[in-house]
Residue, then its C-alpha position, 0 to 999 in steps of 0.5 A: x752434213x756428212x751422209x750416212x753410208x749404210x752399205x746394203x740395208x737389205x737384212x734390216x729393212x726386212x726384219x724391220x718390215x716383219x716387225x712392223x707387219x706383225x704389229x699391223x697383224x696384232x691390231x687387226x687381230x684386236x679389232x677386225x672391225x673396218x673403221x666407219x670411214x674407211x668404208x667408202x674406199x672399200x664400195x669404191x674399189x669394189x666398184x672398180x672390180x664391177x665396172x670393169x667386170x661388166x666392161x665399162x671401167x672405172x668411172x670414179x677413183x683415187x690411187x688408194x682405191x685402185x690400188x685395193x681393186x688391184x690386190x683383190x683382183x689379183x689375189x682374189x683376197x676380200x676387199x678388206x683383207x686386200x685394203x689391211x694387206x695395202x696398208x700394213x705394206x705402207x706401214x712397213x714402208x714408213x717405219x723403214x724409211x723412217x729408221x733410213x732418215x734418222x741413220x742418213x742426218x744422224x751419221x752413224x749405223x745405230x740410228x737406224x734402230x733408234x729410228x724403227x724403235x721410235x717409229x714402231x713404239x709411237x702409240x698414235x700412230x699404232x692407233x691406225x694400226x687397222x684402219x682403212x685410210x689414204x692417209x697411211x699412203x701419204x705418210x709412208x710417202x711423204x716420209x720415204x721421200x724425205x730420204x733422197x732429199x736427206x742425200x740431196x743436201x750432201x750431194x746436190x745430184x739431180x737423180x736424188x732431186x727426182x726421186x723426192x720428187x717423184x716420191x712426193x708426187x706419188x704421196x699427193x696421189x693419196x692426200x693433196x696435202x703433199x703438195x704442200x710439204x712439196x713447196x716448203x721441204x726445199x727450204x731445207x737447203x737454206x739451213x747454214x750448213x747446206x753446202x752452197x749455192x743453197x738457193x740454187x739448190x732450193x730451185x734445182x728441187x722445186x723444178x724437179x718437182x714442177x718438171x714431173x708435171x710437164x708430161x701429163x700437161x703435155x697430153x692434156x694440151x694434146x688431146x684438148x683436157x687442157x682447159x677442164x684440167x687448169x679449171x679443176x685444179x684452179x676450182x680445188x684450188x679456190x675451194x680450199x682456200x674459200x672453204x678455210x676463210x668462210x669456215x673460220x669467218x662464220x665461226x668468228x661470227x657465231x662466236x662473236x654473236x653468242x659468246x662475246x659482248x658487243x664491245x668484244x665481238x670485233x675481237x672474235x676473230x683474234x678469239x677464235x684464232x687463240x682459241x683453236x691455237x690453244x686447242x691444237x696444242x694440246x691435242x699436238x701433246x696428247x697425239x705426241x703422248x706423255x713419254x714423247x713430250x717428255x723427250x722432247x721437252x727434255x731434249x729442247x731445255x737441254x739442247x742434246x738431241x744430237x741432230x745436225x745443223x742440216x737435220x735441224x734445217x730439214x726438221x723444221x722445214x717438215x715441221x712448218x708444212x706440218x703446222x700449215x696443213x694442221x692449222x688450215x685444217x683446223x681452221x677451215x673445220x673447227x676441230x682437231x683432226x688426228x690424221x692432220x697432226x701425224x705429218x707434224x707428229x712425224x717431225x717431232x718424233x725425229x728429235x725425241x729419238x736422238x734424244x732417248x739414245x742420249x738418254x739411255x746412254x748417260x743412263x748407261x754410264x751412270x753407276x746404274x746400267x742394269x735398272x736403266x735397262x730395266x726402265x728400258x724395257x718397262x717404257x717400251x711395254x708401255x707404250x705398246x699397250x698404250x698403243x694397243x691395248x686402248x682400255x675403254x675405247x672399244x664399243x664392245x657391242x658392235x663386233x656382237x651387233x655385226x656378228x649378229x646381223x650377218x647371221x640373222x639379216x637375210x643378204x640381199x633385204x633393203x637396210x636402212x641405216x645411220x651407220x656405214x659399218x652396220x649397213x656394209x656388214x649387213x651385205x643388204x641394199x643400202x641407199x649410202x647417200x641417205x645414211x648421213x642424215x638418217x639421224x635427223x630424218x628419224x628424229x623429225x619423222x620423216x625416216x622410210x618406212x616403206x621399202x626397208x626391210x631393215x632398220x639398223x640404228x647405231x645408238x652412239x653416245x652423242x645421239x641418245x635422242x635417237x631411242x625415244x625418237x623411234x618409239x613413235x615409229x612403233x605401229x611400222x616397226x618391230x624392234x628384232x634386237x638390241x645390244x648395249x645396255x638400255x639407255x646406254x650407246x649400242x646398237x638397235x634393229x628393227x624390221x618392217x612389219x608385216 
């Protein structure tokens, strides 16, 4: 396919990163609230910043992590500024590499725009706008490799294979699911219009790949981490693949015991398999959105997204990894997570914008400009506010809990919580590992009392059990405050009596 050449891009990236950075801005402004699992990242950077202060390094960390320490630590910025700082940045790096990809297999300039427009007006992924997640790391680089790998199909060039390479293994430092894109995204060469020797260039990639690997293996085998290291990734390895078949095989099973007759139960596995297909897809169409499905849907039946016999071929290749990593997760877990659908979602939004450009312009060209400018204009309102706005989806209660805690809840006091946000706002003395379980420990009694000054109970919408279960700890505890209507979720605190 014939390469875009955009010429110095440097005016554009930045004004496409600004964007992008105002957009993560306008979600933190709307919700500074720390997603619940994003507090682990942030005890563990805080972590390496202690360890190294008190001279013994950091004992467990991920790239992410590092990368957070390594912003407070330089900017002297809180933990959670410096962790929405790093991803806003990975955010901006993803919109522009994306706006890149689309304007190297669309072979024209204007594709860029299409692509930041796509990139910045997605709703789900605006929805992440905020958070605290390795997974912003994986994207932004799985997406940003996919640019030398666009080069490399034209050019064939060993330097463009390395970058890829490079680009992904530093996307499998934030998610290993990258490795997973690493093996597949080389089929990409063997689309009709690769120039040739397409399986020469498939394995030119994957040693490219393989290759960044011999300089750590080489000073493992020198300073004898050899065998620990083939053991931990072969473990991980195994783990990964046992965890997926023994997920799915006892969900056959419960299946097959509680919900299918005897004659059916030998067809639970085949079930289950329909089942969570089912379900993929429909959580697929809703991550997508109405406005992006209905692209999509219109540039499959009329076949006029535009893209390259190549792009197609790289298209369907991210798309493959996508579906693996989706449909392992699923199976290995039983539920849809959205993180697990973006890769996917990712490869999808490539055609549906080629195909709202071809739609504009027919629009266009049609007897009606101006009210095609119009739709314009109201569609991307939409889907900002779709993206934003998220009406009913906000717990109104925590931000006056949290608030509410940090003034009232001496720092330093013994907190014990089933909440990983009320315990980290808290600033007290937390057991983390407890926090998990804290819900069955308070409904079968056997919750602390003694040793915590604090009890902070998120009273969330599937554990309405929780309120009477309390009750029963009424002779040790006091009930200092409570957010959210009675009865309905919210937040309780309760102290320890004297």
């Amino acid at each position: 396919m014939p390469v875009a050449r955009a010429g110095s891009r440097l005016p554009a990236h930045l004004l496409l990163a600004a964007a992008s950075l105002a957009l993560s801005g306008l979600a933190i402004l709307r919700d500074p609230l720390v997603n619940d699992d994003g507090i682990p990242f942030l005890l563990q950077a805080e972590g390496i910043l202690e360890g190294f202060a008190s001279g013994e390094g950091p004992t467990g960390w991920s790239l992410y992590t590092l990368l957070i320490a390594s912003i407070q630590a330089l900017t002297g910025l809180g933990s959670i500024a410096s962790a929405q700082s790093l991803d806003a940045g990975l955010l901006a790096l993803l919109t522009v590499s994306f706006a890149s990809l689309l304007e190297l297999i669309g072979a024209e300039r204007r594709f860029y725009f299409w692509g930041a427009l796509a990139l910045l007006l997605f709703p789900r992924l605006n929805e992440y706008r905020g958070h605290i997640a390795a997974d912003l790391g994986f994207w932004a680089f799985l997406v940003a490799s996919l640019v030398p790998l666009a080069r490399y199909l034209t050019t064939q060039l060993w330097e463009q294979a390395l970058a890829w390479a490079l680009l992904t293994a530093v996307a499998a430092a934030f998610r290993h699911e990258a490795l997973v894109f690493g093996a597949l995204l080389p089929l990409a060469c063997l689309a009709p219009a690769a120039d040739p020797p397409r399986l020469q260039a498939m394995i030119r990639l994957h040693a490219a790949l393989l290759g960044l690997a011999v300089l750590p293996l080489v000073a493992a085998a020198r300073f004898g981490f050899m065998p620990p290291l083939a053991d931990a990734v072969f473990d991980g390895l195994q783990r990964t693949l046992q965890g997926v078949g023994n997920g799915f095989a006892e969900a056959a099973g419960h299946l097959g015991t509680l919900v299918l007759d005897e004659r059916a139960s030998g067809m639970a596995g085949i079930s289950l398999g329909a089942a969570l297909t089912a379900v993929l897809l429909l959580e697929l169409l809703r991550s997508l959105g109405l406005a992006y499905a209905l692209l999509l849907g219109w540039a499959a039946v009329t076949r006029r997204s535009l893209l390259p016999e190549s792009g197609e071929g790289l298209q369907r290749s991210l798309a493959l990894a996508g579906v693996a990593v989706a449909g392992a997760f699923v199976a290995a877990q039983q539920f849809v997570g959205g993180r697990q659908l973006m890769p996917l979602c990712l490869a999808l939004v490539v055609p549906c914008a080629f195909a709202a450009r071809e739609l504009l312009l027919a629009a266009l060209q049609s007897h009606r400009p101006t009210a095609a400018r119009i739709g314009l204009a109201v569609l991307v309102i939409a889907l900002l506010a779709d993206g934003f706005v998220s009406v009913g989806s906000r717990r109104s209660y925590l931000p006056e809990s949290i608030a509410w805690i940090q003034k009232s809840v001496p720092p330093g006091s013994s907190v014990f919580s089933n909440d990983r946000r009320l315990a980290y706002y808290s600033g007290g003395r937390v057991d983390w590992s407890s926090i998990p379980s804290a819900g069955k420990r308070i409904a079968s009694g056997t919750a602390p009392v003694q040793g915590a000054d604090y009890w902070l109970i998120h009273l969330g919408p599937d554990e309405k059990a929780l309120e009477p279960a309390l009750r029963r700890y009424g002779t040790a505890l006091e009930q200092v405050a409570r957010f959210g209507e009675p009865g309905s979720p919210g937040v309780l605190v309760l102290r320890t009596r004297q």
